[in-house]
N, C-alpha and C positions, 0 to 999 in steps of 0.2 A: 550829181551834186552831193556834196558830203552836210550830213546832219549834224544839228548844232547839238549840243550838249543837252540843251531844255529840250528839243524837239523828241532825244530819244527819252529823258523822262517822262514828257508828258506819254508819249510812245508805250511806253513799259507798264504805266497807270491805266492805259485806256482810256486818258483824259483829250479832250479837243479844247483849241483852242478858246470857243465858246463856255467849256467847261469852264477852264483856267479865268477869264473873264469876270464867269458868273461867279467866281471864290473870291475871287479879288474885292469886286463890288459889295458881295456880303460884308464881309469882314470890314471891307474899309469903306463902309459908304460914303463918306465924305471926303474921299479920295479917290474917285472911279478911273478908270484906264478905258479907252480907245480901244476895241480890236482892231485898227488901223493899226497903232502905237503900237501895241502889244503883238501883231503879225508881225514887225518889224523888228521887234526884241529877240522873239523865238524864232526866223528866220535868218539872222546874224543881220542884219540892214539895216540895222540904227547904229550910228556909231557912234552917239552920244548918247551914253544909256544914263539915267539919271538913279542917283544911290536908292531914295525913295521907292523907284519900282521896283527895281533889284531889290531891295529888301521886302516889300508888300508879295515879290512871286515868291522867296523864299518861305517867306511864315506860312503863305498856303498851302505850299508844297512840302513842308519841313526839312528843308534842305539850306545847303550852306553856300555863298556866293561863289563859291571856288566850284563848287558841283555843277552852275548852270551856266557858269564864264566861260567863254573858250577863248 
């Protein structure tokens, strides 16, 4: 199975997806994400990804939507 885009960032970080979670939830705490939701994001399985988390993974990650979209 070929790897999404986010999967080889986080990959390259040595970030998990518990990592990625726990940044999210910091920063935005009154906007937390699901590791259900967010397995679904970084495994390409949501097909309705909403702009909001697309935007909350990029500020963590300091990356640009085009970096973690495929």
């Amino acid at each position: 199975m070929q790897r999404t885009k986010l999967q080889m960032i986080l990959r390259q970080r040595d970030l998990t997806q518990k990592d990625l979670k726990k940044m999210i939830d910091e920063r935005f705490p009154d906007a937390p994400i699901s590791l259900d939701a967010l397995n679904r994001y970084i495994t390409g399985n949501r097909p309705n990804v909403q702009l909001s988390t697309i935007r909350r993974i990029c500020d963590v990650l300091d990356v640009t939507p085009n970096e973690i979209i495929d």
